[in-house]
Each structure stands twice: as C-alpha cells, then as structure tokens.
C-alpha positions in Angstrom: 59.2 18.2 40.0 60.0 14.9 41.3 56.4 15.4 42.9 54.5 15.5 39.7 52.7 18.4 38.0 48.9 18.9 39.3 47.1 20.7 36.5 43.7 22.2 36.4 41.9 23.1 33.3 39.6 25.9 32.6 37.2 25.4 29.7 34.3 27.3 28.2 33.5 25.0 25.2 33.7 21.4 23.0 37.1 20.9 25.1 39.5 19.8 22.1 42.3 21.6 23.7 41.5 19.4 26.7 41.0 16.4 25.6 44.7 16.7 24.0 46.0 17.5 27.4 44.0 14.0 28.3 45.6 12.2 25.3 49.0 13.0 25.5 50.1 14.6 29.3 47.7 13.2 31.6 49.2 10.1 33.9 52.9 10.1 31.8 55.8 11.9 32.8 54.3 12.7 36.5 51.4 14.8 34.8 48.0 14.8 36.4 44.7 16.4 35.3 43.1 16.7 38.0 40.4 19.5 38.1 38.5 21.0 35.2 36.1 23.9 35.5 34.2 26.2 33.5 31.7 29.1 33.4 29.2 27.2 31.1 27.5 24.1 33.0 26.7 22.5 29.3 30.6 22.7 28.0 31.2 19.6 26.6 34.7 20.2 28.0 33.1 18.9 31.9 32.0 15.7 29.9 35.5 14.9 28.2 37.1 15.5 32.0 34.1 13.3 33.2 34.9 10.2 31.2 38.6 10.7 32.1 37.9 10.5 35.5 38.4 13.9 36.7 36.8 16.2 39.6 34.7 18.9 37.3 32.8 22.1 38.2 31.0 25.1 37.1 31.4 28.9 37.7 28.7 30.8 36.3 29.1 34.5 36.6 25.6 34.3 37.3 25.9 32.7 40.6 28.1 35.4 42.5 28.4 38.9 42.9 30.8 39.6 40.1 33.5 38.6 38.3 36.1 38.9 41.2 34.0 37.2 44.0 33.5 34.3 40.9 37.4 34.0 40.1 38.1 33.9 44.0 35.8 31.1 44.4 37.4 28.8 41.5 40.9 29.8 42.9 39.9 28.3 46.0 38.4 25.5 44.4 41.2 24.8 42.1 43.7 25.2 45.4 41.6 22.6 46.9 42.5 20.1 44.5 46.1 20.7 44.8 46.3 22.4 41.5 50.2 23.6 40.4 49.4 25.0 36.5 46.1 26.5 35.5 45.7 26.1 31.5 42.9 27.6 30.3 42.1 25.5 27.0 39.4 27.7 25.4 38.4 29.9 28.5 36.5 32.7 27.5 36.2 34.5 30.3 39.2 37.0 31.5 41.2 36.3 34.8 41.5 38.8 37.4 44.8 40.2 39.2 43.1 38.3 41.9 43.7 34.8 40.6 46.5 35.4 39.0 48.5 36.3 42.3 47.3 32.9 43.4 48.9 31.0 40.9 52.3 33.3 39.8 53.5 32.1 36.9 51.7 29.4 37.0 47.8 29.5 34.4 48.8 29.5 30.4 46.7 30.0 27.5 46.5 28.7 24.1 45.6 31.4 21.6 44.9 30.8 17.5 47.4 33.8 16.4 50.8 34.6 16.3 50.9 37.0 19.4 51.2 40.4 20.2 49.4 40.0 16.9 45.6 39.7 16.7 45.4 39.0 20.4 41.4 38.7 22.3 38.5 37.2 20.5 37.8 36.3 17.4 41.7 36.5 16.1 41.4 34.5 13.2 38.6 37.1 11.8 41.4 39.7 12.7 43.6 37.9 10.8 41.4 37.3 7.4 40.4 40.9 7.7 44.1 42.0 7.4 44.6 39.6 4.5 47.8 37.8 6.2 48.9 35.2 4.8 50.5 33.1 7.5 48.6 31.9 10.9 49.6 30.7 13.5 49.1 29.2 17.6 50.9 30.6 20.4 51.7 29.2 24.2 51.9 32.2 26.7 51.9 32.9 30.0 48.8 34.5 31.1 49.1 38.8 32.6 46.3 40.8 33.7 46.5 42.0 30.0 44.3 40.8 27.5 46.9 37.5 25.4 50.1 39.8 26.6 51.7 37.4 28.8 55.0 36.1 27.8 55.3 33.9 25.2 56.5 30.2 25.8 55.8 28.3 22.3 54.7 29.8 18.9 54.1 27.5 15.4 53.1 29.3 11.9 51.9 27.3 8.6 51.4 29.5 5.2 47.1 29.3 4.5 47.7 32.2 1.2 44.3 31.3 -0.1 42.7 31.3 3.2 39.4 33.4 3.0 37.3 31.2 6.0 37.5 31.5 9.3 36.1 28.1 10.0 38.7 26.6 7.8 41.8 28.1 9.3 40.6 27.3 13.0 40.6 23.5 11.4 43.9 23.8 10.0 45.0 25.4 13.7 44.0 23.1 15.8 46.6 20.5 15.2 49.3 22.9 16.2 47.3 23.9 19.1 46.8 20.3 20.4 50.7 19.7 19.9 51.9 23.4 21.3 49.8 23.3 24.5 50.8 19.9 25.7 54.0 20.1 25.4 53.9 23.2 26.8 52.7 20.9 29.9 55.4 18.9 29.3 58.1 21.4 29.4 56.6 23.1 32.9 56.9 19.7 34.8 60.3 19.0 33.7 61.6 22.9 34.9 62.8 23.4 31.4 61.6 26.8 31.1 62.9 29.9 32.8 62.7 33.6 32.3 65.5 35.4 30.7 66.8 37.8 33.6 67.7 40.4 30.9 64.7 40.4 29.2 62.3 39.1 31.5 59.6 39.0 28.9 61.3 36.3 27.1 60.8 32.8 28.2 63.7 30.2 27.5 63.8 26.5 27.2 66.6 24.4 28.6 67.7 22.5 26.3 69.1 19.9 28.7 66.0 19.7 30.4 63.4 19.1 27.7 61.6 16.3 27.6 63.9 13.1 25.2 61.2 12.9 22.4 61.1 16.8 22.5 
C-alpha cells in the first residue's frame, strides 16, 4: 500500500498489546496508529495512545441503545479517521455483523491460545483446566463467531509445570507483542492472501514479507 496502512485500535484494558503496536509498527514501514477506542473510559490503553499522540475515544455500552447502535457509532468514528485495519488488542466486547461488513477483512484479534482451541474468555483457565501442556498466541481474522476467524499467525512454547494462570499470561505476552505486530506488518506490505481452495486458510507471500521478517 504505497499509501500507508491507517490502523485503529480497540482496547478494553492496561493496553500492552497497544503499546507494542506503538513500539514497533507505528510511523515505520508507512504504518500509522491513528485512532484508539474503547468501551471503558478508565483503560489505561486511551492513556498509552494519549502520550503517543493519537486521536482516542470511548464507547460505553451504556451510552446508546444497545450494542448494535454502539458498534455503528465507533464504525463511523473509526471511518472518520480514515481507519484501513481494526486490531482489537484486548477488546472485550464482541463485534457485530454490522461492523464487520464495514471493515471486510479488515479488524484482527490477538488471542492467548492456540485456536479453534480454548477460544472466548478466560482461555488460559480453559487451558490449565485441561492440563495441556503447551500454550500458545494466535493472530486471526476476526468473523461474527466467537475467535473463529481465520487464522493469520500462531506461536506455541512448552509451560509442562504450568499450574497459574497469571504466570502463563506472563510467559504469553511476549509472543503476543511479537505476533500481532507483525501481523501489522505483513497486512501493509499485501503479503497475505486467502487460499482460493481453502478459503479458511490465510497464506503469506514469501516475496512480499517484510526483509527482517
């Protein structure tokens, strides 16, 4: 996109996800970050995008008729900032048809598990409770399903001992600050397209990844 990428974020907590989308896409490789919203006005997420610079919001449920009239009013605003990608970086809320059909193919998710496994809240607690012993992030593209989009980047590490859910989330979030920016990365340089004979399955160009893929 010789244009550059306009992302917008959606956020719902501390923002770490974010502020590794600040650190490592924002301004390089015609990347900008240039809306972040969320349905919780005290996210520490809209301070991170503050101090960065960037136009920030809130969309509390509370504030509109329901969740459809809410999502419609954050499309628009997100629209109105030009916005090309939606990444929701710990959104907690789910995304209607709706919104969706605004931005085809276009609003990710990071998720702590290796989907289809373990996929809407509280997955790592899905994940002790089935005693597995390797965790992982995945990258997807975000459906009107609940994480069932199709997947774009997945990274596992062995955790056999691993009995706390607050421990594992720590040992996650590296991959997820590395998996989700890149995942950026490889949307502004067209490197990924959808298999035409499984459409499900999401390929990277290897000519068109980024050099220091």
């Amino acid at each position: 996109m010789s244009h550059g990428l306009r992302v917008g974020v959606l956020a719902s907590g501390e923002g770490t996800n974010l502020q590794a989308v600040l650190d490592r896409v924002h301004g390089r490789a015609a990347i900008e970050v240039v809306a972040v919203a969320s349905d919780r006005p005290g996210a520490r997420a809209l301070e991170r995008a503050r101090g960065a610079g960037v136009a920030v919001t809130t969309f509390e449920l509370d504030g509109y008729g329901d969740r459809a009239a809410r999502d419609a009013a954050m499309a628009d605003w997100l629209a109105g900032h030009g916005v090309e990608l939606v990444v929701l970086a710990g959104y907690m809320q789910l995304l209607g048809a709706d919104f969706l059909r605004r931005f085809p193919d276009r609003v990710i998710n990071v998720h702590p598990a290796l989907l289809p496994a373990f996929p809407g809240l509280h997955a790592i607690e899905q994940a002790l409770a089935h005693g597995v012993k390797v965790f992982g992030v995945t990258v997807h593209y975000v459906d009107d399903g609940v994480d069932s989009g199709p997947i774009i980047l997945q990274r596992a590490i062995e955790l056999p001992e691993a009995s706390d859910a607050d421990a594992v989330h720590r040992a996650l979030q590296p991959l997820e600050h590395e998996l989700l920016p890149y995942a950026i990365r490889l949307i502004a340089a067209g490197a990924l397209r959808r298999d035409p004979d499984a459409p499900r399955r999401v390929l990277v160009d290897p000519q068109a990844m980024p050099e220091d893929g």
